[in-house]
C-alpha positions, 0 to 999 in steps of 0.5 A: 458444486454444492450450495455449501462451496458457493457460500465460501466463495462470497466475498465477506464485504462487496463494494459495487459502483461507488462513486462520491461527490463533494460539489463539483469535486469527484472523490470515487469514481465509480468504485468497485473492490470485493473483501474476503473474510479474514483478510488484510486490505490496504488502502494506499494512495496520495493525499486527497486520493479517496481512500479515506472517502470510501473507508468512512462510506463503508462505515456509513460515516459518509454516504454515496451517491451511487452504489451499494455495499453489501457485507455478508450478503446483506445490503448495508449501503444505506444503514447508519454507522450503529447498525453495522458490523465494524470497530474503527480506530482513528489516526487521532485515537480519539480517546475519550479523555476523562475515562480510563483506559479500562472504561474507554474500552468498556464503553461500547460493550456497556452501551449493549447492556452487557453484564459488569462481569462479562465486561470485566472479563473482556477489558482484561482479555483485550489489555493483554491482547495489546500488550498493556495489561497493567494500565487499566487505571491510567487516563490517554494523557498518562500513556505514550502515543504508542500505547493510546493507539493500542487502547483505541485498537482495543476499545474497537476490537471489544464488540468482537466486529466482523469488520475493523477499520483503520483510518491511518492509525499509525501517522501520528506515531515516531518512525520506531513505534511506528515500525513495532507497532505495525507488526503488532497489528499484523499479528494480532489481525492473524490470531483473531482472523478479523476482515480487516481495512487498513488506509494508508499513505505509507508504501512500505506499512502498506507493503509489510501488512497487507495481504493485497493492496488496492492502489488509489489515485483520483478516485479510481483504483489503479490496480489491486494485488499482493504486495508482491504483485504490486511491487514487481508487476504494476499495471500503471505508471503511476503505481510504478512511481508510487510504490517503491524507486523506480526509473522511467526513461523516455523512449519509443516502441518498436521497432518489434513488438516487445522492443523500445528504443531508449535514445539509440538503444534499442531495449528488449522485453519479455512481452508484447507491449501493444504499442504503435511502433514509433510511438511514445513510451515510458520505459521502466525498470526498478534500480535494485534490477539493474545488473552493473558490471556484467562482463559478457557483452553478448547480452541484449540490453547491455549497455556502456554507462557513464557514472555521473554521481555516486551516493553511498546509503549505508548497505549499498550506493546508488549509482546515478548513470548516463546511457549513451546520447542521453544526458537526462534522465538518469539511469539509477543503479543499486550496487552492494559495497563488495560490488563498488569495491571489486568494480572499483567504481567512481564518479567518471568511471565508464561500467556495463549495465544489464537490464534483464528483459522479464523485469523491464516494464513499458507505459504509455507516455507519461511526461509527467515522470520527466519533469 
């Protein structure tokens, strides 16, 4: 392998054995997660998860306690925030108030005595880049929430950073803008090719964005992956629960090795669980998997449910089932219109569900999820 291909493959931005403290309160936990160049990263967890924490660590807004970062191969863990290489927007836009659009987004580049002109050129390039090329003049109390945050977008971009952070831009914003403005964003990381880190609490802005997702809870991360990996093969029980609708039902391992017995059903998967037959286990399976009304009984893991409750949800119902000796949890079912209408489902009604073995996924015991 020539020199020239090892350098391809070094990460743009490494973050090695990171772990923060505030007193007693561990807020990463030995964090360790490298960035390619040009890539979408998310950061998605709960409150208090901290992916904010390591975002601003990566800034040199905050400093660890352990570990090192390294971008472009340099080591930049101990270097203040104006000696790297980034643009950050905030989720309070964190305009400057008595400037004008224009000079908002001059500001940094006049602080690098940049010449008048070239400045010029620049703001006109980036207004138009975002969308806004006529407000130049007006002041953040003249422009909608929307527009202020493609300004403080902006105003990061103007330096031409190699790293742009984005610390929950969007949660201030109405659910529509929201939803515009994320593809905006998208888009326009894809034309300049920018690394870019994206936090976010949000599921769904996480899955729509990014091109990997790193899942955090409690300082650590529980799996990193495409939207698609995480969405369909989670590592955890709890990015099972924290991505999308999932239903978790109590259960046992065994009696084979990829068996679990849910109630006095015994359920078939795809892959050896690794569990001590007889122990406790968590089975789960997304409700739009869940095949209602499969007429050939013949199938493993097909299985007489009663309909206890029906919610209809515009495109589809959501069917709320009961397994058989089982009186909770529900089994949560997906169903299009055509399907309740040709089914003739109800509440009462008893139907034949199907849990296909490739997409039922087994944890260890999780009581949590039953309560």
């Amino acid at each position: 392998m020539s020199p020239s291909e090892d350098v391809k493959k070094e990460p743009y931005l490494r973050i090695m054995d990171i772990t923060k403290t505030f007193g007693d309160l561990v807020a990463l936990n030995d964090i360790s997660l490298d960035v390619n160049e040009g890539e979408f990263v998310c950061f998605l967890g709960p409150s208090g998860c901290g992916k904010t924490t390591l975002l601003r660590i990566i800034a040199g807004l905050e400093q660890q306690n352990v570990g090192k970062i390294f971008q472009r191969g340099e080591d930049i863990s101990r270097l203040p925030p104006r000696d790297r290489d980034f643009g950050i927007v905030f989720q309070s836009y964190a305009l400057f108030p008595n400037l004008t659009a224009t000079q908002n987004i001059a500001y940094g580049l006049e602080n690098r005595k940049t010449p008048k002109s070239e400045i010029k050129a620049r703001v006109e390039e980036l207004l138009a880049l975002v969308g806004l090329p006529d407000v130049g003049h007006k002041y953040p109390s003249q422009l909608s929430g929307g527009q202020q945050q493609r300004i403080a977008l902006a105003r990061a971009l103007a330096t031409s950073p190699g790293l742009l952070l984005l610390d929950e831009p969007l949660s201030a914003l109405d659910a529509r803008v929201r939803i515009s403005l994320r593809l905006e964003i998208k888009h326009l990381q894809e034309q300049l090719g920018v690394t870019t880190i994206f936090v976010t609490h949000d599921q769904e802005e996480a899955l729509v964005m990014a091109d990997r997702i790193v899942v955090m809870s409690q300082g650590i991360i529980e799996q990193v992956g495409s939207p698609e990996e995480i969405y369909r093969l989670p590592a955890t029980s709890f990015v099972a629960d924290f991505v999308g609708l999932m239903n978790f039902l109590p259960g046992t391992a065994g009696p084979g090795e990829n068996q679990a017995q849910c109630g006095t059903v015994t359920l078939e998967c795809d892959y050896p669980h690794g569990f001590p037959t007889g122990s406790p286990v968590v089975i789960a399976i997304r409700p739009e998997d869940v095949r209602v009304g499969d007429p050939n009984q013949k199938l493993s893991n097909t299985i007489p449910c009663h309909v206890d409750e029906t919610i209809f949800l515009g495109s589809f119902y959501r069917l709320l089932t009961l397994m058989p000796d089982m009186s909770k949890p529900h089994l949560v079912a997906e169903v299009s219109n055509n399907r309740m209408r040709d089914l003739g489902i109800k509440p009462g009604s008893q139907i034949l569900v199907h849990l296909p073995s490739p997409l039922i996924r087994i944890y260890p015991d999780g009581r949590e999820l039953f309560q």
